[in-house]
C-alpha positions in Angstrom: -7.8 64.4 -37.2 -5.0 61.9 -36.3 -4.7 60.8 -40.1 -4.7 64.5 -41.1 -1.8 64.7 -39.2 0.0 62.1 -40.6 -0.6 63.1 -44.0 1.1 66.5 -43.1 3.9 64.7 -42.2 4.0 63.0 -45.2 3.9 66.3 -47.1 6.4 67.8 -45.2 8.9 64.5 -46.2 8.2 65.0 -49.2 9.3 68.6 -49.6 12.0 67.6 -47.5 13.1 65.1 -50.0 12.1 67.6 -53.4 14.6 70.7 -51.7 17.0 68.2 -50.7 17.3 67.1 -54.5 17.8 70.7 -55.1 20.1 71.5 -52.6 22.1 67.8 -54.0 25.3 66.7 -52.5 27.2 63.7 -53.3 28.5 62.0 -50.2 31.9 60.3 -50.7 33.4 57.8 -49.1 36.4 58.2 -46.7 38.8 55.3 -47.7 38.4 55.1 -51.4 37.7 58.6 -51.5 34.8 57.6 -53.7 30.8 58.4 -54.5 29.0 56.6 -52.3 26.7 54.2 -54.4 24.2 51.7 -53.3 22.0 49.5 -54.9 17.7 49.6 -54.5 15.4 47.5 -55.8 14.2 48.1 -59.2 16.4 51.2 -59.2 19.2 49.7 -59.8 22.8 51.7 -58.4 23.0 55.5 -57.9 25.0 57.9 -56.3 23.5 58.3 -53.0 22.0 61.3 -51.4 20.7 59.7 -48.8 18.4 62.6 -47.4 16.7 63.2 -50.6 16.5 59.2 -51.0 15.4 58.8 -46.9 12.4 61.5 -47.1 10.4 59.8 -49.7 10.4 57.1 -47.8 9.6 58.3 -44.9 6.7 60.7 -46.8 5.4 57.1 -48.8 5.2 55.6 -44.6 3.2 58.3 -43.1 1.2 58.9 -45.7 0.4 55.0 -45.6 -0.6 55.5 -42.2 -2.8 58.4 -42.9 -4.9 56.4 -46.0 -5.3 53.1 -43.3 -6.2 55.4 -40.4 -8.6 57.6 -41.9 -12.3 57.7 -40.1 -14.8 55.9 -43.1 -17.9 57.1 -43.8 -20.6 55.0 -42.0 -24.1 54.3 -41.9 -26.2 53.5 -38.6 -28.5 51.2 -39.0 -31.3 50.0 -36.7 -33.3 46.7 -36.0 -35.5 46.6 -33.0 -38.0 44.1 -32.1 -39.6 42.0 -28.4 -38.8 38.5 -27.3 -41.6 36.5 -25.9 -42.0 32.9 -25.3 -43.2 30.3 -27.7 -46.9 31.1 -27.3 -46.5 34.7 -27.7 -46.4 36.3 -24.4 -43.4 38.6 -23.6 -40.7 37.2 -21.4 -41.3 38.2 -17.5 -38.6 40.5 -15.7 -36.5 37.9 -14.7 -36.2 36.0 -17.7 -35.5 38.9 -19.7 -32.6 39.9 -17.6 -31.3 36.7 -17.8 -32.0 36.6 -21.7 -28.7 36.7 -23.6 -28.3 37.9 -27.2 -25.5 37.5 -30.2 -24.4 38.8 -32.6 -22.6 37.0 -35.3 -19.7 38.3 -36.0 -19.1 38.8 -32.4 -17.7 42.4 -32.8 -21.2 43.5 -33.0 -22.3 42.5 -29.7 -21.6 45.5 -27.6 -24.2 47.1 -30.3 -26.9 45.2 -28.9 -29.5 47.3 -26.5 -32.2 45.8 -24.1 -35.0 48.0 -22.6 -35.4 47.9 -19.0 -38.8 46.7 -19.4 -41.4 45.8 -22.1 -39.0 43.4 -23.5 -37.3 45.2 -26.1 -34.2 44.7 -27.6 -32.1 46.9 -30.4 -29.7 46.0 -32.6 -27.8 49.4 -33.8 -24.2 49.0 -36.1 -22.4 51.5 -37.4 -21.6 49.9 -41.0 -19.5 51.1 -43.8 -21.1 53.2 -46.4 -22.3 50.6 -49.1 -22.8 47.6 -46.3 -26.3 46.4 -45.3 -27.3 44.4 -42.2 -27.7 41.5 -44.3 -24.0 41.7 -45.5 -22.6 41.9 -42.2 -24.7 40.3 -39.5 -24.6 36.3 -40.4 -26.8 35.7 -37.4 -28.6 36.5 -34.2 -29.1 34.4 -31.5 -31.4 34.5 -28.2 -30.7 32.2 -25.0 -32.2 31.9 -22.0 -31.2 28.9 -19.8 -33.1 28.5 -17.0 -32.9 26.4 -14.6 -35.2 23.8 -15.9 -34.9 24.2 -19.3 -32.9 25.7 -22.4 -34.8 28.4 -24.6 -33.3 29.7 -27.5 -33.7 31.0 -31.5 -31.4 32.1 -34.1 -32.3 33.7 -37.0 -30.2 34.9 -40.5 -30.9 38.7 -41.3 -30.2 37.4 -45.1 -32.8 34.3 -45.3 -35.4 36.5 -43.3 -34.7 39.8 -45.9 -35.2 37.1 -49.0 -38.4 36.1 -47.3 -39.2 39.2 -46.9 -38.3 40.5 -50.7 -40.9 37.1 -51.8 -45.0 38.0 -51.8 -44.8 34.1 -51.8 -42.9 34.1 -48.4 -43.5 37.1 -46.7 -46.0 35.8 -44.1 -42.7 33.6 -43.0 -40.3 36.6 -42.3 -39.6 37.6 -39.2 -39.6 41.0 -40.7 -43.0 43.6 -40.3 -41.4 46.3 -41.5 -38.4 47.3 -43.2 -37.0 50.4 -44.6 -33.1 51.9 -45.7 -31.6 51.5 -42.9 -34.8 50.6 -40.8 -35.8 47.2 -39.6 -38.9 46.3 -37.5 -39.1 42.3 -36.5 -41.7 40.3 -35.5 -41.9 39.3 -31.9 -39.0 36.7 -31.6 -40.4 33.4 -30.2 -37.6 31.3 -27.7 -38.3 27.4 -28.4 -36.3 24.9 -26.5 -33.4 24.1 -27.8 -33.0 20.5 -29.5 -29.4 19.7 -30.5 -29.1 23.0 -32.0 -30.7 26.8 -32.1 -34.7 26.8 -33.2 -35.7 29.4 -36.0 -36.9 32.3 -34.1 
């Protein structure tokens, strides 16, 4: 709505500007009792008439503003899945509140959701119209630092779509289902962390 309104604006200038070339005055100068003339950039000198000159300006400005702050189309996508420890089982309630997860870029982070209980966790962008997860998210990472040890995994949405997308590598994907704009992991598995994030 806001850039709709801009770009009315811009309108308006700009008829502003097309009746003010109608309605044309040349503005003279009081001591040499002269046109007034400036000089623009890749216009060269003119007479001015500075509200026909001013409005397309100001009409080329708003109308700027309107294009940048126009609402995109998007595209929410989804990719849910549990979190477990390395032999499988789910984390317990504690752990699992204390379980942090990223998102990398960080602007995605306040799209991550974790269930209350059960151990599930959601991962829900709204992405341009044309962008997949792949393209966006570079990586996702679980900690869990406990008091006597470091857990943690990281996986890239891109390496674990590619497995996916190979018969060969499938089996290695943390991926078990995925559709459009649909994905269902694997449970993630927290390892402890050894000079750098595990593979989940």
């Amino acid at each position: 709505m806001f850039a709709i309104c801009l770009l009315l604006i811009a309108v308006l200038a700009l008829c502003l500007g097309f009746f003010a070339l109608l309605r044309q005055h040349t503005y003279l100068d009081l001591k040499p009792n002269a046109p007034v003339e400036i000089e623009l950039p890749l216009l060269g000198r003119m007479k001015a008439n500075y509200p026909a000159l001013i409005f397309p300006f100001i009409a080329a400005f708003f109308g700027y503003l309107g294009y940048i702050a126009r609402d995109l189309p998007r595209t929410q996508w989804s990719v849910a899945g549990t979190v477990g420890y390395a032999d499988g089982n789910l984390l317990n309630s504690t752990d699992w509140m204390a379980l942090q997860i990223k998102v990398i870029p960080d602007r995605y982070n306040s799209t991550v959701s974790k269930d209350n209980a059960g151990g599930r966790f959601k991962i829900a962008p709204a992405l341009l119209d044309g962008f997949n997860f792949e393209d966006e998210i570079t990586s996702v990472i679980f900690m869990l630092n406990k008091s006597s040890e470091y857990l943690s995994c990281q996986f890239s949405p891109k390496q674990e779509l590619d497995n996916w997308n190979d018969n060969s590598k499938r089996a290695q994907s943390l991926l078990q289902n995925a559709a459009q704009h649909s994905w269902m992991l694997r449970g993630v598995k927290l390892n402890k962390y050894n000079a750098g994030d595990p593979p989940c």
